[in-house]
C-alpha positions as a Python dict, from the first residue, in 0.01 Angstrom:
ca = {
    (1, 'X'): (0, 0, 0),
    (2, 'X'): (-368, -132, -81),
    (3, 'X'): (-427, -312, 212),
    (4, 'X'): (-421, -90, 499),
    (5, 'X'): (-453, -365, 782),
    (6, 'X'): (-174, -335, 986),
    (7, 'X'): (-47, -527, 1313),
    (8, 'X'): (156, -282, 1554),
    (9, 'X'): (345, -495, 1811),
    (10, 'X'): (434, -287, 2137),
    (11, 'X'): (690, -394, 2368),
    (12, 'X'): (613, -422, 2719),
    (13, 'X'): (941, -262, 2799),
    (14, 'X'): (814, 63, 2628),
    (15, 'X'): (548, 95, 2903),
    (16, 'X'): (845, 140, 3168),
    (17, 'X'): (1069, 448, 3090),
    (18, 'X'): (1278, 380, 3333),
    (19, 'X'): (1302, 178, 3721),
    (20, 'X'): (1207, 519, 3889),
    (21, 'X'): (869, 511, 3678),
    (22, 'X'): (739, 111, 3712),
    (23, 'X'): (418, 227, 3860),
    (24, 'X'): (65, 138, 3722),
    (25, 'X'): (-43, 499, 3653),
    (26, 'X'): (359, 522, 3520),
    (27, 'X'): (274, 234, 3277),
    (28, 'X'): (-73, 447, 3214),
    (29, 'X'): (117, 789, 3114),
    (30, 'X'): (373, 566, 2879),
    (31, 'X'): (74, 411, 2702),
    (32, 'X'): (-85, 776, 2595),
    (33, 'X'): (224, 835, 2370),
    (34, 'X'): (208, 534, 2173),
    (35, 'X'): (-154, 522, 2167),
    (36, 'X'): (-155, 910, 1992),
    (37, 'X'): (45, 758, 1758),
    (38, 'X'): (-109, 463, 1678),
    (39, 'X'): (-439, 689, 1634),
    (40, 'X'): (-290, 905, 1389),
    (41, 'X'): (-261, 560, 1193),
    (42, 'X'): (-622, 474, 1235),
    (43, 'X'): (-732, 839, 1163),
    (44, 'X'): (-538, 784, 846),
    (45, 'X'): (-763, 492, 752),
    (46, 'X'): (-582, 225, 852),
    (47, 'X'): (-723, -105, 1041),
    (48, 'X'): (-515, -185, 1338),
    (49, 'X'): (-493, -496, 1581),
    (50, 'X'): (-214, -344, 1852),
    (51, 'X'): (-49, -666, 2060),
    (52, 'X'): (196, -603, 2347),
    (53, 'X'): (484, -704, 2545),
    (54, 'X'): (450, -792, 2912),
    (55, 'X'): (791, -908, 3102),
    (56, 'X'): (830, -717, 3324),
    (57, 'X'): (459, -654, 3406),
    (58, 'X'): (435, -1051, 3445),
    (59, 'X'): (751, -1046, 3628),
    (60, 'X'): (630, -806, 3907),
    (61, 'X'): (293, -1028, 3905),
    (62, 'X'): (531, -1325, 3974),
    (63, 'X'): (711, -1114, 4304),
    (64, 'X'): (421, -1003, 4423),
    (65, 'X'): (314, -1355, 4429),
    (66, 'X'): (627, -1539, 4587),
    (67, 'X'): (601, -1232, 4862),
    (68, 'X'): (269, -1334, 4992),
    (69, 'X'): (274, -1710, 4944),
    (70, 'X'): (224, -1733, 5304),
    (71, 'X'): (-88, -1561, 5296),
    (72, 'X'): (-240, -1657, 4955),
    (73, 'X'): (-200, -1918, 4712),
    (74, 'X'): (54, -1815, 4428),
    (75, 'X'): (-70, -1755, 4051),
    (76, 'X'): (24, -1994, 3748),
    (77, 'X'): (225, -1789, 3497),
    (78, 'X'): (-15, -1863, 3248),
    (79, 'X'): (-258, -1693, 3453),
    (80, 'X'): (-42, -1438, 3535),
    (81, 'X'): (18, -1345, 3135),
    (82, 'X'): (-406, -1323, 3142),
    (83, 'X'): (-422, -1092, 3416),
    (84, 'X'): (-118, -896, 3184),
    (85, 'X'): (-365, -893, 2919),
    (86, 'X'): (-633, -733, 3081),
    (87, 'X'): (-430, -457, 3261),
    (88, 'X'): (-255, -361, 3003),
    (89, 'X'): (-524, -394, 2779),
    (90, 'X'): (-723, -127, 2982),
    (91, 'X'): (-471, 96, 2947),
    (92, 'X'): (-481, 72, 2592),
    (93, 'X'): (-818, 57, 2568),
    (94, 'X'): (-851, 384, 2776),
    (95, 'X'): (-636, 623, 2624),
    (96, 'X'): (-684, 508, 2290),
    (97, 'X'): (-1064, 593, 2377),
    (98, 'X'): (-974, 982, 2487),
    (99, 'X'): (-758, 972, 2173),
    (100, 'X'): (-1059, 877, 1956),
    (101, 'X'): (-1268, 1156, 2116),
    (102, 'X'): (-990, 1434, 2152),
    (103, 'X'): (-996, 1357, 1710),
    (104, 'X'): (-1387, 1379, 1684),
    (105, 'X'): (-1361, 974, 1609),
    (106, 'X'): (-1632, 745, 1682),
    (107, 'X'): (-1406, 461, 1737),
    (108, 'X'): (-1373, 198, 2032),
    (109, 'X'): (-1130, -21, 2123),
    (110, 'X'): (-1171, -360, 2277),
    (111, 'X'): (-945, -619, 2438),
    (112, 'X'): (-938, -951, 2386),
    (113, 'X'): (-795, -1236, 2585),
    (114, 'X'): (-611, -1412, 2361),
    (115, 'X'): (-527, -1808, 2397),
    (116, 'X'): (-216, -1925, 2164),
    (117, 'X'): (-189, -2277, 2096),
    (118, 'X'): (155, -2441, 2108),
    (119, 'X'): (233, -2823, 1998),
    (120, 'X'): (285, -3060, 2287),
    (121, 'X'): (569, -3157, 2058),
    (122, 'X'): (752, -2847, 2031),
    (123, 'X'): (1102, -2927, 2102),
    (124, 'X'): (1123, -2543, 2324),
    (125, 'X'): (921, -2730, 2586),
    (126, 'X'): (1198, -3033, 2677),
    (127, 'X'): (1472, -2694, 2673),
    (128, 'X'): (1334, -2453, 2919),
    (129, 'X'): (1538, -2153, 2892),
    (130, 'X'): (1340, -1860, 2952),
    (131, 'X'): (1425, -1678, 3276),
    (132, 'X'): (1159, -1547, 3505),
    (133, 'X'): (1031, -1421, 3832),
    (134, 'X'): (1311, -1307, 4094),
    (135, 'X'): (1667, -1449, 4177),
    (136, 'X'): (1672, -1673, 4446),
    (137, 'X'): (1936, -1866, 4658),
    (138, 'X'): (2000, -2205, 4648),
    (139, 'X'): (1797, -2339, 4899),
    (140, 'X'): (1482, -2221, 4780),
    (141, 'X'): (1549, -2273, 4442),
    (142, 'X'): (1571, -2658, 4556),
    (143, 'X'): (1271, -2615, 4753),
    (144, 'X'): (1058, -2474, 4410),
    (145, 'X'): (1200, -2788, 4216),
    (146, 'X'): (1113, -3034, 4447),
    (147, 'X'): (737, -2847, 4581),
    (148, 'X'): (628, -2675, 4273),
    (149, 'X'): (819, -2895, 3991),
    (150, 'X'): (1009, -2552, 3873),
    (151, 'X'): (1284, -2598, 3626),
    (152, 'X'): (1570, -2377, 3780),
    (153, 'X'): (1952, -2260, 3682),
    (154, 'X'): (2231, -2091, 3838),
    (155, 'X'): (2254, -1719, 3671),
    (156, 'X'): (2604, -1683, 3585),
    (157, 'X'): (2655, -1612, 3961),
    (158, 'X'): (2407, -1366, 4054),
    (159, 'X'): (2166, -1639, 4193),
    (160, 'X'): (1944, -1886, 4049),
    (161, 'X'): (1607, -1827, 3876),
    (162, 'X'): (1307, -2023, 3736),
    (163, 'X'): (1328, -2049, 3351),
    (164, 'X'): (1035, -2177, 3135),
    (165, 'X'): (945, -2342, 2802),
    (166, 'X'): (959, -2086, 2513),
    (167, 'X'): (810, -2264, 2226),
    (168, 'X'): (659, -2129, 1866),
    (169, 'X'): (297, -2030, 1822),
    (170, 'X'): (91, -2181, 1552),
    (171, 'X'): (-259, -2065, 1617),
    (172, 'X'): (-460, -1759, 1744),
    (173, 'X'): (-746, -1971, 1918),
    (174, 'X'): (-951, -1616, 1868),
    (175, 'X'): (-888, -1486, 1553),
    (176, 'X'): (-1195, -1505, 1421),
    (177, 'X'): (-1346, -1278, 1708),
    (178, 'X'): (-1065, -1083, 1667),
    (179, 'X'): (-1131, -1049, 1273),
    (180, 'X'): (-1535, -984, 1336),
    (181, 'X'): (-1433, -685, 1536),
    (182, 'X'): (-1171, -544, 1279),
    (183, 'X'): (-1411, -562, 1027),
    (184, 'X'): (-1709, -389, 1235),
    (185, 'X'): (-1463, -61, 1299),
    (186, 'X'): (-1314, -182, 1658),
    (187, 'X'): (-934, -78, 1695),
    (188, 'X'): (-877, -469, 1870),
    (189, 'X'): (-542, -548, 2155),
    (190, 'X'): (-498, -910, 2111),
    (191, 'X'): (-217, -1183, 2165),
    (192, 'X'): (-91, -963, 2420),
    (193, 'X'): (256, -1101, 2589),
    (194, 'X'): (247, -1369, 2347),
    (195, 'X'): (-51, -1504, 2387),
    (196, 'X'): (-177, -1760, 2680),
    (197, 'X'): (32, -2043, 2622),
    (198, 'X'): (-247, -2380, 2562),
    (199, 'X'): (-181, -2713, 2443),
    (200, 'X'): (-481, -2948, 2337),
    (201, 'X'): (-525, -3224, 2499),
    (202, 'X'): (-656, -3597, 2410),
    (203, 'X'): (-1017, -3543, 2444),
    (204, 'X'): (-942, -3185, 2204),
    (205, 'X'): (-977, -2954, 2500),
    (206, 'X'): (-772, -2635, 2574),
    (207, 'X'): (-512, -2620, 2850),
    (208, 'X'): (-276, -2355, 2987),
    (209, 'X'): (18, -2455, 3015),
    (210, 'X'): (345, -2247, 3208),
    (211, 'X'): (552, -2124, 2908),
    (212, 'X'): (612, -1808, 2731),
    (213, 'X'): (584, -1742, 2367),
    (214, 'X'): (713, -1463, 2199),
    (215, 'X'): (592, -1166, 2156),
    (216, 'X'): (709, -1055, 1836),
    (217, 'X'): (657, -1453, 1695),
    (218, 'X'): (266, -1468, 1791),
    (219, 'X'): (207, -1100, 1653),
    (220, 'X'): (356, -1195, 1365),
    (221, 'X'): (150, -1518, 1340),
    (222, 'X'): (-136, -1321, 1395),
    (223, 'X'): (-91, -1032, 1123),
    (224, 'X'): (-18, -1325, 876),
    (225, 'X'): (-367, -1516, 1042),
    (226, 'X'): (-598, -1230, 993),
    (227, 'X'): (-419, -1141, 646),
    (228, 'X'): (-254, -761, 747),
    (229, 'X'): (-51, -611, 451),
    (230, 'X'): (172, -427, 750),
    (231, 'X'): (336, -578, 1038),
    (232, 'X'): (482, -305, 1260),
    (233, 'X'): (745, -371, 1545),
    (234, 'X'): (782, -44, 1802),
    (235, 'X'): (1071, -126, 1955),
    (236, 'X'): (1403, 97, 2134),
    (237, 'X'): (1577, 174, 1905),
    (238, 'X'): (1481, 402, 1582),
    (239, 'X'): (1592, 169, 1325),
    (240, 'X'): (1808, -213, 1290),
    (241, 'X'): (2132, -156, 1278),
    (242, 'X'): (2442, -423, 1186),
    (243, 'X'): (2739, -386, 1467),
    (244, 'X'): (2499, -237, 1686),
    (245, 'X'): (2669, -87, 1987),
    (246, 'X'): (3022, -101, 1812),
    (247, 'X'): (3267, 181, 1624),
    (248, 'X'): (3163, 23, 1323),
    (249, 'X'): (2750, 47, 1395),
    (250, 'X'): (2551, 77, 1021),
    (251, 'X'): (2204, 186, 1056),
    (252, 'X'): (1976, 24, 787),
    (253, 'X'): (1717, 200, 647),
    (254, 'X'): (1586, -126, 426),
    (255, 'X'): (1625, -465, 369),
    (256, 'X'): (1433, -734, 168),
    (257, 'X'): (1399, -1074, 314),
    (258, 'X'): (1672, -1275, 174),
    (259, 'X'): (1900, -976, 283),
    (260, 'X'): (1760, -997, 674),
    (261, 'X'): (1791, -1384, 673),
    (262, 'X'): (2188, -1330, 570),
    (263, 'X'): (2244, -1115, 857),
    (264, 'X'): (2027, -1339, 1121),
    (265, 'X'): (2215, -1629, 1011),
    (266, 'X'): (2578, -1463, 1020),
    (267, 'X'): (2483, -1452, 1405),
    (268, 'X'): (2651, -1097, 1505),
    (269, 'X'): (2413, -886, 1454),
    (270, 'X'): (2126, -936, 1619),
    (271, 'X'): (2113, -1011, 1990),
    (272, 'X'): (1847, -1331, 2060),
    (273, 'X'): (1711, -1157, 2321),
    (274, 'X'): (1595, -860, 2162),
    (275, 'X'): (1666, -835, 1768),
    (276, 'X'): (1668, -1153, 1651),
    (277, 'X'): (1343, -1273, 1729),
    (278, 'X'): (1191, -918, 1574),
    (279, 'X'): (1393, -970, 1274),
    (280, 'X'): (1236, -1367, 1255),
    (281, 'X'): (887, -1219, 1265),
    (282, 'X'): (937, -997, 1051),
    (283, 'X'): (1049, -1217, 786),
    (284, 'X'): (760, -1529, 913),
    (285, 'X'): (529, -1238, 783),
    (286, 'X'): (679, -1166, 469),
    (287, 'X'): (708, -1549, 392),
    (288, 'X'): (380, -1569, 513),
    (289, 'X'): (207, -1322, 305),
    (290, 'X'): (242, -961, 439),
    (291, 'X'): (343, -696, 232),
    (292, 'X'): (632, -478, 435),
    (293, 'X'): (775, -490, 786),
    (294, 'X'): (898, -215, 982),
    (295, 'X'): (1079, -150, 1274),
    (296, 'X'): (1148, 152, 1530),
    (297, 'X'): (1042, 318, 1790),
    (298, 'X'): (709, 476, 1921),
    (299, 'X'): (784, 857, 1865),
    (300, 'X'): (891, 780, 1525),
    (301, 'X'): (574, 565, 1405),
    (302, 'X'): (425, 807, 1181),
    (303, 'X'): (741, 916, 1036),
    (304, 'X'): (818, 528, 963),
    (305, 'X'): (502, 484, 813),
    (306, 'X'): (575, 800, 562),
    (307, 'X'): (915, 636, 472),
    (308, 'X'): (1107, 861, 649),
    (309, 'X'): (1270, 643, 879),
    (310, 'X'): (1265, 284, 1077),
    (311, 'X'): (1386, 11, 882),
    (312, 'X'): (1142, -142, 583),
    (313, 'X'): (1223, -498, 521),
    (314, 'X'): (1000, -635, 231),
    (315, 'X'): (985, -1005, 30),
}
C-alpha cells in the first residue's frame, strides 16, 4: 500500500478486560497493549490518527453523576463524552510516549478534543434509541422526563433507562488541526467516543447537543476526511465471521465491498450493536476513498497488517 496513513479505531470496551478490572489505572494497564502495537505500526512508517470508544467510561461518568446530584450539579452527556476524551486520551498519550522512548523514537502524541457536527435534520434525533446511564425505577424515570426533559423506556423488564439521539456524523470540526499535526510527525487521538455531538445553529455557531454518534461511523468519516489509505477497526473478536456464535460460524478472512453490503443487508449476520455498524464504516471508507479495511483484535494488529489474519474488506 502507498499511502501509509492509517486510522486505528479502538473500542472503549477493550480498555475494560473484564468488571473485576474497571479501574482508572485498570483502563491505564489495558491501554499499554494496544498502544505497543499501534507503535510497532508507526515504527514501521506508518502515519496514524488512533480514535476510541468510550461507553462505558461515559457511562460510569453518568453514575457518578446521578449519585451526587444532591451535592453537585450533574454533567451534560456531551460534556461527559469531552471529559472521555481527555482521560482516555492521557492514557494514550502516556504510554504511547514510554513506547516511543522504550524504541529510541522521537515521537509525541497529542490529543485533541474533537467536536463532530451532526444535522439538526437528522432523522436519529426525533428516534432516540440509544441506552445510557443506569437503570432506574419508574418513579424516577418520570421524575427525569418531566425535570430534566430525558427521553426514557422500559428495558424489556429489567427497569427503565435514558436513551439518546444517535445520529450520523458529517464533519470533523478539527480536522484540519488534526491534519497539521499528522503531517508535522505527531501520532494524533481524535474523534474519540464519536466525537462531541454539535449542531450549528442560526447565527452559524457551534452547540453541544446530548446525543451519541458512533464510534466506528465518525472514525470512519474521519480517515475518509483526512484522506487515510487504511482504516483499521480493533475490535473482540479476531476476525468477521457469518453465523457468528452458531454450529454453522464461517470466519472470513476477506471480503470486497459489494460482498460486505450483501451480508449487512441479509440482516443475520451482523449484530447492530456491535458488527454492523463496523462493517458500515468500513464500507463508508471504501466508498469514500480508502484503500482497505480491516478488522480484529488488538493482539493481532500487526499480524493483520502482514495479511496474516483479521478480515480485509477492499472496494
Amino acid at each position: 500500500m502507498k499511502n501509509k496513513t492509517a486510522v486505528v479505531a479502538i473500542g472503549g470496551n477493550s480498555l475494560i478486560k473484564d468488571k473485576y478490572h474497571q479501574t482508572v489505572r485498570d483502563q491505564y494497564v489495558a491501554a499499554k497493549e494496544t498502544c505497543h502495537h499501534i507503535v510497532t505500526m508507526i515504527k514501521d512508517g506508518w502515519k496514524v490518527v488512533i480514535s476510541h470508544g468510550n461507553g462505558p467510561q461515559v457511562g460510569f461518568m453518568l453514575r457518578r453523576s446521578e449519585i451526587a446530584k444532591d451535592e453537585l450539579h450533574q454533567v451534560p452527556l456531551e460534556v461527559c463524552g469531552a471529559n472521555s476524551q481527555g482521560a482516555i486520551g492521557y492514557a494514550l498519550q502516556q504510554n504511547l510516549y514510554n513506547e516511543f522512548k522504550k524504541y529510541g523514537m522521537a515521537k509525541t502524541a497529542v490529543t485533541v478534543v474533537t467536536q463532530v457536527e451532526i444535522s439538526p435534520e437528522d432523522p436519529g434525533l426525533l428516534n432516540p434509541t440509544k441506552p445510557i446511564g443506569s437503570f432506574m425505577d419508574r418513579e424516577n424515570a418520570e421524575r427525569h422526563r418531566v425535570l430534566d426533559g430525558w427521553n426514557v423506556v422500559e428495558d424489556a423488564g429489567r427497569g427503565w433507562r435514558r436513551v439518546v439521539a444517535s445520529p450520523l456524523p458529517f464533519r470533523i470540526v478539527e480536522v484540519d488541526a488534526i491534519k497539521s499535526l499528522l503531517n508535522n510527525g505527531f501520532a494524533v487521538i481524535a474523534a474519540g467516543g464519536g466525537g462531541i455531538p454539535v449542531v450549528v445553529d442560526e447565527e452559524g455557531e457551534l452547540k453541544g447537543i446530548p446525543a451519541v454518534i458512533d464510534k466506528d461511523h465518525a472514525s470512519s468519516l474521519l480517515a475518509n476526511e483526512i484522506g487515510a489509505g487504511l482504516f483499521i477497526i480493533s475490535t473482540a473478536v479476531e476476525k468477521v465471521a457469518l453465523h457468528f456464535g452458531k454450529p454453522n460460524q464461517q470466519w472470513l478472512d476477506h471480503l470486497t465491498v459489494a460482498e460486505a453490503r450483501q451480508h449487512l443487508e441479509e440482516g443475520i449476520h451482523f449484530a447492530g450493536g456491535s458488527m454492523a455498524p463496523k462493517i458500515e464504516a468500513a464500507i463508508n471508507f471504501l466508498e469514500g476513498g480508502g484503500e482497505e479495511a480491516i478488522i480484529t483484535d488488538p493482539e493481532n494488529l500487526e499480524r493483520a497488517l502482514n495479511g496474516e489474519t483479521g478480515t480485509r474488506i477492499v472496494p
